[in-house]
Structures are given as structure tokens and as C-alpha cells.
C-alpha positions in Angstrom: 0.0 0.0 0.0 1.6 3.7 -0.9 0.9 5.4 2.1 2.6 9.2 2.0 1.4 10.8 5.0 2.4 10.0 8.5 2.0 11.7 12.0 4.3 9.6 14.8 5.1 10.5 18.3 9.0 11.2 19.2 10.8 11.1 22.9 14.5 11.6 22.4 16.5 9.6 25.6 16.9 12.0 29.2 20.3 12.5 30.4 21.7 10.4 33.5 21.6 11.8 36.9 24.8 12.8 37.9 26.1 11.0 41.1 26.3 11.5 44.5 29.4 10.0 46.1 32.2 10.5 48.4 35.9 8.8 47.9 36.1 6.6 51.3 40.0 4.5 50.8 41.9 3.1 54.4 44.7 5.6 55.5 42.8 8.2 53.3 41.4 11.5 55.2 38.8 13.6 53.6 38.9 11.7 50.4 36.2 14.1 48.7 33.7 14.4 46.8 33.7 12.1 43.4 30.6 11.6 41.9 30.4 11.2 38.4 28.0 12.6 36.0 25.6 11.3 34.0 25.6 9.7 30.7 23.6 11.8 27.6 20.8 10.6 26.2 20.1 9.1 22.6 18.9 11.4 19.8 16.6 10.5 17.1 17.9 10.3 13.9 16.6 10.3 10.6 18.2 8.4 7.5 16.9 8.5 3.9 16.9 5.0 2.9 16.8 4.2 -1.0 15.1 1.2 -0.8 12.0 2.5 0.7 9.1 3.7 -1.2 6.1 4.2 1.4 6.0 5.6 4.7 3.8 2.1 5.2 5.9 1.0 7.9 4.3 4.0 10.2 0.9 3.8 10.0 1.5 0.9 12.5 3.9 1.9 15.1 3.8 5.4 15.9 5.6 6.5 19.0 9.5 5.9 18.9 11.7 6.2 22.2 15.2 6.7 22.5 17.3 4.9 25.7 18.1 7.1 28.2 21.7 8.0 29.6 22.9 6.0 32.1 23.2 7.5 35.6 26.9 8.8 37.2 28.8 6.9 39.3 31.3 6.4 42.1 34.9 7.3 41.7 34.3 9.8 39.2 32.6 6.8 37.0 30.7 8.6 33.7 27.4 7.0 32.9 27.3 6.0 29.7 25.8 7.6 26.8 22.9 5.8 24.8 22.7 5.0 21.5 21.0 7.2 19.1 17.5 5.8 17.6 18.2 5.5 13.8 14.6 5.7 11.9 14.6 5.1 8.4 12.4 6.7 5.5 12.1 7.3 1.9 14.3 9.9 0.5 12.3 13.1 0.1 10.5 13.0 3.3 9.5 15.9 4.8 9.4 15.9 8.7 6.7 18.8 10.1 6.1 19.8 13.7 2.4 18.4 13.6 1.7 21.7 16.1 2.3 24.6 13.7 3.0 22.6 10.1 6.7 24.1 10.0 9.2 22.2 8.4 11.9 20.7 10.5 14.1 18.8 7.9 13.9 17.6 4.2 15.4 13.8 4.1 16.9 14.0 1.0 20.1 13.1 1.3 22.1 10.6 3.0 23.4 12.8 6.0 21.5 11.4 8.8 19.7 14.1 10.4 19.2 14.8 14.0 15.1 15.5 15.0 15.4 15.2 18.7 18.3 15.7 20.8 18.8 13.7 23.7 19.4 15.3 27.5 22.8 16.5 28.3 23.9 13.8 32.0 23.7 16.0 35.1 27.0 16.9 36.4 28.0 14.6 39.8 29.2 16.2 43.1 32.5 16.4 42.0 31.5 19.9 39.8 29.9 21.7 42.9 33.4 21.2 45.3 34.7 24.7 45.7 37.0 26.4 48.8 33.6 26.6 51.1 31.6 23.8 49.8 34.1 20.6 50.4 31.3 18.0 51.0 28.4 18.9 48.3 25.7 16.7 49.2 23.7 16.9 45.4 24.0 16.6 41.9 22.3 17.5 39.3 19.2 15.6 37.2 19.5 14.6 33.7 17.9 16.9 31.3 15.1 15.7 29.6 14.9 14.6 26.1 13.1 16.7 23.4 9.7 15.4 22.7 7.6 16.2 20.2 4.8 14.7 17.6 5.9 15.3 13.8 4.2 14.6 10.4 6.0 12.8 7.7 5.5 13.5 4.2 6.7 12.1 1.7 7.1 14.7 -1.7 9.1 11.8 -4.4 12.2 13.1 -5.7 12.2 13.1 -9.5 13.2 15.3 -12.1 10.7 14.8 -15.0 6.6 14.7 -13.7 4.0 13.2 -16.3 1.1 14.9 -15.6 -2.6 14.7 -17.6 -5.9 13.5 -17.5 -6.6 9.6 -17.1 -5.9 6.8 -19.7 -4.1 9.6 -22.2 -1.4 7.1 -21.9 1.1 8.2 -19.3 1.3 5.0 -18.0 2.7 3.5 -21.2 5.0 6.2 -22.1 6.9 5.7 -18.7 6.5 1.9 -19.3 8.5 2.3 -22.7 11.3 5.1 -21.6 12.6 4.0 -17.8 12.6 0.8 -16.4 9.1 1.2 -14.4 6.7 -2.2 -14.7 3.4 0.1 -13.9 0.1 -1.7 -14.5 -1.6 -0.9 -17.8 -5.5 -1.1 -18.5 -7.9 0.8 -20.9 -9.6 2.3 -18.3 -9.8 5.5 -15.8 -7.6 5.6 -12.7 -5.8 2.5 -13.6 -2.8 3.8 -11.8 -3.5 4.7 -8.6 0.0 4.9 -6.7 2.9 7.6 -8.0 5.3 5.5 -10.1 8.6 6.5 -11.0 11.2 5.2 -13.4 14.7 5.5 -14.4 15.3 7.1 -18.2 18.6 5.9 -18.6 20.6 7.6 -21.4 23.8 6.1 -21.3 26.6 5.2 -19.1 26.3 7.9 -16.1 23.8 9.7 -17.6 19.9 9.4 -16.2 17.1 11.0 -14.6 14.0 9.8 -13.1 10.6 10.5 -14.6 7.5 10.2 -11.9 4.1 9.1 -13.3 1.4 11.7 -11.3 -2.1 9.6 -11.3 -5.7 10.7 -11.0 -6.0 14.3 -11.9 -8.7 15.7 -13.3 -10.6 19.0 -13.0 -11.1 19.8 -9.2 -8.1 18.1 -8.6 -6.7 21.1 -7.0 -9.6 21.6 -4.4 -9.3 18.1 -3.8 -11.8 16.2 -6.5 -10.3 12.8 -7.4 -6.8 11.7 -6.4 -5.2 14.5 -7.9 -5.3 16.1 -4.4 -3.6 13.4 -2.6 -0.7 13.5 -5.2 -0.1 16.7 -6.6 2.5 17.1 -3.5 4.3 15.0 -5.6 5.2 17.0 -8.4 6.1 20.2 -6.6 10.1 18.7 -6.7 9.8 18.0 -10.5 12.2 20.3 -12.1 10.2 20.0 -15.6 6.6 18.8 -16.3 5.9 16.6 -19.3 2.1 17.3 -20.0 0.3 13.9 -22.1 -2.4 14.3 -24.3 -5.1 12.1 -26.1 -4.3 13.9 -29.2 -6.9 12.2 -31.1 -9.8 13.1 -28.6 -10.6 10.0 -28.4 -12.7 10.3 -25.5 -14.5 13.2 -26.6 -12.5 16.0 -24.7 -10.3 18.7 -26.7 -6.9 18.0 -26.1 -6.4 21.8 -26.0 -8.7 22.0 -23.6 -7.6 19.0 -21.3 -4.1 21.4 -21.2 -5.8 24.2 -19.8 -8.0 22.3 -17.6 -5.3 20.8 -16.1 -2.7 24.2 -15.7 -5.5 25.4 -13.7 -5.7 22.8 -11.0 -1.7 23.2 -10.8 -2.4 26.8 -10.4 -5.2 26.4 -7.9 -2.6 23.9 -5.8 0.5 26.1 -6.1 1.0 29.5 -8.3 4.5 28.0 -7.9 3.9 24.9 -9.3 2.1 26.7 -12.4 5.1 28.4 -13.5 7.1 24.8 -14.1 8.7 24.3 -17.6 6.1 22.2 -19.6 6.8 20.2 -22.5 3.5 18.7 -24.4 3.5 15.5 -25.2 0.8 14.8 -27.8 -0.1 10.8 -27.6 -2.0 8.7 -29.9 -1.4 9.9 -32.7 -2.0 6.7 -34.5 -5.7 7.8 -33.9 -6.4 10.8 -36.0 -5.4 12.2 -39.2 -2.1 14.2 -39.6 -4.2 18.0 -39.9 -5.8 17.1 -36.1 -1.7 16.6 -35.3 -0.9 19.7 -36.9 -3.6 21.5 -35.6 -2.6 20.9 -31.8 1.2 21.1 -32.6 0.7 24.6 -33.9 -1.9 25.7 -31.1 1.6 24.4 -28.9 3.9 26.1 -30.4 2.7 29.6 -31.3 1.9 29.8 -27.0 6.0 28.7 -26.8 5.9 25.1 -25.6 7.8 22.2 -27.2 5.6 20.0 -28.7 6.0 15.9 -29.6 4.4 13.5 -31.2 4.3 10.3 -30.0 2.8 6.9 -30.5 3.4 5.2 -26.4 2.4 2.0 -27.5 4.8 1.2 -30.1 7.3 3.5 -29.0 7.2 6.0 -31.7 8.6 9.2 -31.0 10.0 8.9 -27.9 13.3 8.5 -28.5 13.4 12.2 -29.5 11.6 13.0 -26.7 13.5 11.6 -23.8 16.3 13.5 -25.3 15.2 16.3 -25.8 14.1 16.1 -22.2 17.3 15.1 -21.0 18.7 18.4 -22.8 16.5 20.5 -21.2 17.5 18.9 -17.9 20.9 20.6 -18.2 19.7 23.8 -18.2 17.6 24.1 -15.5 18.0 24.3 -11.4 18.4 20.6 -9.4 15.4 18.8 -7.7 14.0 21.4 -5.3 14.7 21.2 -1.7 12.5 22.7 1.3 15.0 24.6 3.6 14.1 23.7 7.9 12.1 26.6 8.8 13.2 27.8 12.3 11.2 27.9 15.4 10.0 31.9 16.5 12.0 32.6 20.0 8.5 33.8 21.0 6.8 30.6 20.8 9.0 29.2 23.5 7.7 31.5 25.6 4.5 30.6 25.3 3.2 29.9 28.8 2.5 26.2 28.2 6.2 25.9 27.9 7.2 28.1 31.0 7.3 24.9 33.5 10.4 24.8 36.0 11.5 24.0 39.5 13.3 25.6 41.4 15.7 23.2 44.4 18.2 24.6 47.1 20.9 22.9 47.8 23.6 23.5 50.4 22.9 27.2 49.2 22.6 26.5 45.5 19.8 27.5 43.8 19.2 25.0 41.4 16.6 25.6 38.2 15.6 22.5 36.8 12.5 20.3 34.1 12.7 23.7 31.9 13.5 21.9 28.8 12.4 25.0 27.0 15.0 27.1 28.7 17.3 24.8 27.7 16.5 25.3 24.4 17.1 29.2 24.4 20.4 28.5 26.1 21.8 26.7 23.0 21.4 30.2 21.5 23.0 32.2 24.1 26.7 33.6 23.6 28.3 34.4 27.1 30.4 36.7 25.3 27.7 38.8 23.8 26.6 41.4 26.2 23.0 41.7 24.0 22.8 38.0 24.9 22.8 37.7 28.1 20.6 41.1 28.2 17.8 38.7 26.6 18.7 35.7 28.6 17.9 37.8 31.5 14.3 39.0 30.3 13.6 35.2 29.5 14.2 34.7 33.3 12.1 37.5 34.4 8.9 36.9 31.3 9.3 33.2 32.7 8.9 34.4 36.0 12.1 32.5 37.6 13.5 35.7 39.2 10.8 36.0 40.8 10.2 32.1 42.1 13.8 32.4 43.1 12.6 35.5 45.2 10.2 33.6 47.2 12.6 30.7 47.2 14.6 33.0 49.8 17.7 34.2 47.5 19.6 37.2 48.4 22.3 38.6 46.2 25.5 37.0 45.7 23.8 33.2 45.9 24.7 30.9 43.4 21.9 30.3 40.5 22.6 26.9 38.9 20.6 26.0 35.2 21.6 23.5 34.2 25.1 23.1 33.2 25.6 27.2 34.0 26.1 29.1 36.7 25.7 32.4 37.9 25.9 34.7 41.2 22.2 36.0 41.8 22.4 40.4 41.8 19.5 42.5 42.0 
């Protein structure tokens, strides 16, 4: 079953706790502390994996956990980092927040990608030993592990898009030019997945040619299946456009071409403006004046025009490379940049959770995996920085929990792996 939508749930691994411990050895006095810290936790990682073709393999599990880190330990013992959770999908997946619809990555390539980071380990005792604090009695918590619910969405990568109404014979010309096997029938909506094929034109030389089913008009608000897979030509770098030249099933084919440019334009205004070439099929049909008719209809608007006969192959020799021509001279397959996440949303006041602990004097800030988050963009060194970092604190309303927490100036704020003396 093609299945190109997805929604899955995502819990990257939390950090180790860092460890309490003292260094106890005969003959040895005041060994100190020596607690280690703890181990990070996995990430989720994405990989585009060639040999996949469906996001099938989600619509049946749908939340994926990474291991947490593993705890400190005595004698300054680190806990150990987990493994990363590798998932693997088609190339050209799209990975959304499923909140706001952003886009967090495009899977095109075969960099693995990271989705959700893991917690940092909490530091052991062994970090909060200073001149007046020989025997700290804490450490800190593991940070928790981003979690987050995503849609995947699968937009096929492939250079060439045949687009057109059913049964004008798009199915066949792909069947004849790449290696695709698609199923052929003389009826409507015989294809009803995307197929793609390799055009191969020589030794290092190919593209891949994507066969776009079940548009018709409507398509673009949905009517048919043209909705479901018009996603799929928005990568296609040019657009070869099939008609029934003959009108064999009563329609113009001139007005099958404008029919369908307006669904494109209803989808995407983007998607419009594609380089088109018009393929005009069966022309074993129809006398050579209804073929000359549409060709110069085609070519006095500016398109490339060919005549083909799918079925025996006539014509498309020319036209695969002329394609393959054309292909040189325009931009790669499109790729959606990650769009980044507003600083204001994390401020949101769903996102404001925290505690507050004292230890031994320390004020420690901790479960504010959102302020973790805005501290990956600080810079210590940036005096504007650390002017915003300080209006997070006070929006969040941590200055003043710390207030009513009992802190006086010149305490020592701990978050997470920072710290700070508290001045009013």
C-alpha cells in the first residue's frame, strides 16, 4: 500500500543523573567528593533510505523512544551515553512539527539528520566542590529529552513529472522510456499509486521520470486523487504534460491542457510556472491536420511539442532526449529549507514549567527543557545576549520564584550546566 502521509510521536532519551558519592580508601582522610556525571541521552535520527518507497511501515507503530543515559557513578565513574535511535524513510520525506506545520528537515540526502536531541547527563558532586563547599551533598538531574509529535510526508524526488488527464497514456510512455513495470489497463484511474522510473541515457547519464495519477478538474480543491498527489510534483524540475491527441474520449486535447494548468495553479501558483513540454499521444488515432492542428496551437503559445505513439514506442526517442537536454539547463530537484522555530513561541506559557531546588545554598533551576532550548542560543560573550537571557528569566517568572525561594544577592543560581551569582 503507498501510504505518503504520516503523523508519529518522538521522545529523544533523558540524560543520566549525575552521582552522588564520596571517595572513602583506608589511610585516606577527607577523600572528597567524586561523583560522576551522568551519561547523555540518545537522539533520534533520521536516514533516507533508498530502498524504501512508502511511509507504510508508520501507519503501525507510531511512537518511537530513544534509551536514556545511564546515571553517574562512584569514583568519578561517567554513565554512559545511549545510543542514538536510527529511523529510516524514503528519500524526500518531509518531517513537520504536527503543532504549527513548519518544516523541520527535508530527508533527501544521505546525512542522517538529528530531530530530537537527547538530555545533556547532570553533572556529579564532584563539579559543585569549591573552597567553602568541600562536601556537596547533590548533583544534578539529567535533562530531559526533546519530545515532540511530527508529520511525515513524503514529496518523491524526480526530475521529470508526467502529468494529464486519465488513460491519455502516461502509464505507457513511462512503461516504454525507464525501467518502471506500472500496470496498464484501458480504463480511468488505472494507476493509482505515483510511479517512478529511471530514463537511462547512457553510461552515467539518467534521470528519473515520476508518473502523477488521477488528476482531473477539481483536482486542485481536492476532487479525485489528484489532491492526494499533486505534492508530488512540486520537486519535479520539468513537467511533461500527455495528451489524447486524437480526442478519443471526446475531450479537446487543448482543452484538457488548460484544464489541467488550472488545477496546478489552484494547488500552487509555484507549481504553475514549471517548464512544460506537451507531449501529444496517440497519434495513431487521428489524421495528420488534427496533429498539426494541436502542434501549432503548442507552439505559437511557446511550448515544445511531440508527437508520440506510447504503445509502439514511436517518437520517444526524441523526446526523452530532448528532455534530458532540457534537464541541463535548468535548477536541481527542489529542496525545502528547515524553517526555524520563532523565539517567542518558547515562551508561550505552556512551555514556562520549571523548578526551582536549594541545595547547600545552591539554587538550582531545573525540568525547563524549554530554557534549555534558548540557552543553546546564548553567547556568554555577547553582552545583548545575556541582556535577553535575563528578560527570559524575568517573562518566565524564575527571578521571581527564586525571590520567594529566599535568595539574596551573591547566591549561586545553577541551570543547568551554567552558573551564575544572583544580583538584584
Amino acid at each position: 500500500m503507498f501510504v505518503d502521509i504520516a503523523k508519529i510521536h518522538l521522545k529523544a532519551g533523558n540524560g543520566g543523573d549525575g552521582a552522588v558519592s564520596f571517595h572513602r580508601e583506608k589511610y585516606v582522610a577527607a577523600g572528597g567528593p567524586d561523583g560522576g556525571d551522568g551519561g547523555r541521552g540518545g537522539d533520534i535520527v533520521f536516514v533516507a533510505d533508498r530502498n524504501l518507497s512508502t511511509l507504510a511501515d508508520f501507519r503501525y507503530k507510531r511512537k518511537y523512544t530513544a534509551e536514556n543515559g545511564e546515571n553517574g557513578k562512584a569514583g568519578r565513574g561517567s554513565g554512559k551515553s545511549a545510543n542514538d535511535l536510527i529511523i529510516r524513510v524514503p528519500e524526500g520525506t518531509l518531517i513537520k512539527d504536527a503543532e504549527d506545520g513548519r518544516i523541520i528537515a527535508d530527508i533527501s540526502e544521505s546525512t542522517p539528520t538529528v530531530i530530537a536531541k537527547g538530555g545533556k547527563g547532570g553533572w556529579g558532586n564532584t563539579h559543585f566542590a569549591t573552597p567553602t563547599r568541600q562536601v556537596p551533598r547533590f548533583a544534578k538531574r539529567g535533562a530531559e529529552g526533546e519530545e515532540l509529535d511530527v508529520t511525515l510526508e513524503l514529496k518523491l524526488l524526480a526530475d521529470v513529472g508526467l502529468i494529464g488527464f486519465p488513460n491519455v497514456g502516461k502509464s505507457t510512455l513511462i512503461s516504454v522510456v525507464s525501467e518502471a513495470k506500472p500496470k496498464i489497463a484501458n480504463y480511468h484511474f488505472t494507476t493509482l499509486t505515483p510511479v517512478l522510473g529511471v530514463v537511462r541515457m547512457g553510461e552515467g547519464s539518467s534521470f528519473v521520470m515520476a508518473d502523477i495519477p488521477g488528476l482531473i478538474e477539481g483536482a486542485g480543491e481536492g476532487v479525485g486523487l489528484g489532491h492526494e498527489f499533486l505534492r508530488h510534483v512540486e520537486r519535479c524540475r520539468l513537467l511533461l504534460h500527455v495528451l489524447d491527441v486524437s480526442g478519443s474520449e471526446g475531450r479537446d486535447p487543448v482543452e484538457d491542457f488548460e484544464k489541467i494548468n488550472r488545477e496546478l495553479s489552484v494547488y500552487s501558483k509555484e507549481l504553475s510556472g514549471r517548464p512544460q513540454i506537451v507531449v501529444g499521444n496517440k497519434c495513431d488515432l487521428c489524421d495528420e491536420a488534427q496533429v498539426a492542428r494541436v502542434r501549432e496551437f503548442f507552439e505559437s503559445k511557446g511550448y515544445a511539442f511531440f508527437p508520440v505513439m506510447a504503445a509502439i514506442a514511436e517518437g520517444t526517442g526524441e523526446l526523452v532526449n530532448y528532455v534530458a537536454a532540457r534537464l541541463q539547463k535548468l535548477p536541481p530537484v527542489k529542496r525545502f529549507e528547515a524553517e526555524p522555530k520563532p523565539k517567542e513561541d518558547l515562551l508561550k506559557p505552556q512551555k514556562r514549567t520549571f523548578n526551582i531546588r536549594v541545595c547547600e545554598g545552591v539554587y538550582i533551576v531545573e525540568d525547563a527543557p524549554w530554557l534549555l532550548e534558548i540557552m543553546n542560543d546564548i553567547n556568554p560573550d555577547d553582552y545583548e545576549s545575556l541582556q535577553y537571557f535575563e528578560r527570559v528569566l524575568r517573562s518566565s517568572g524564575i527571578i521571581d520564584a527564586l525571590k520567594k525561594s529566599g535568595i539574596s544577592e551573591g547566591d549561586t543560581v545553577s541551570v543547568y550546566e551554567v552558573e551564575f551569582d544572583y544580583v538584584e
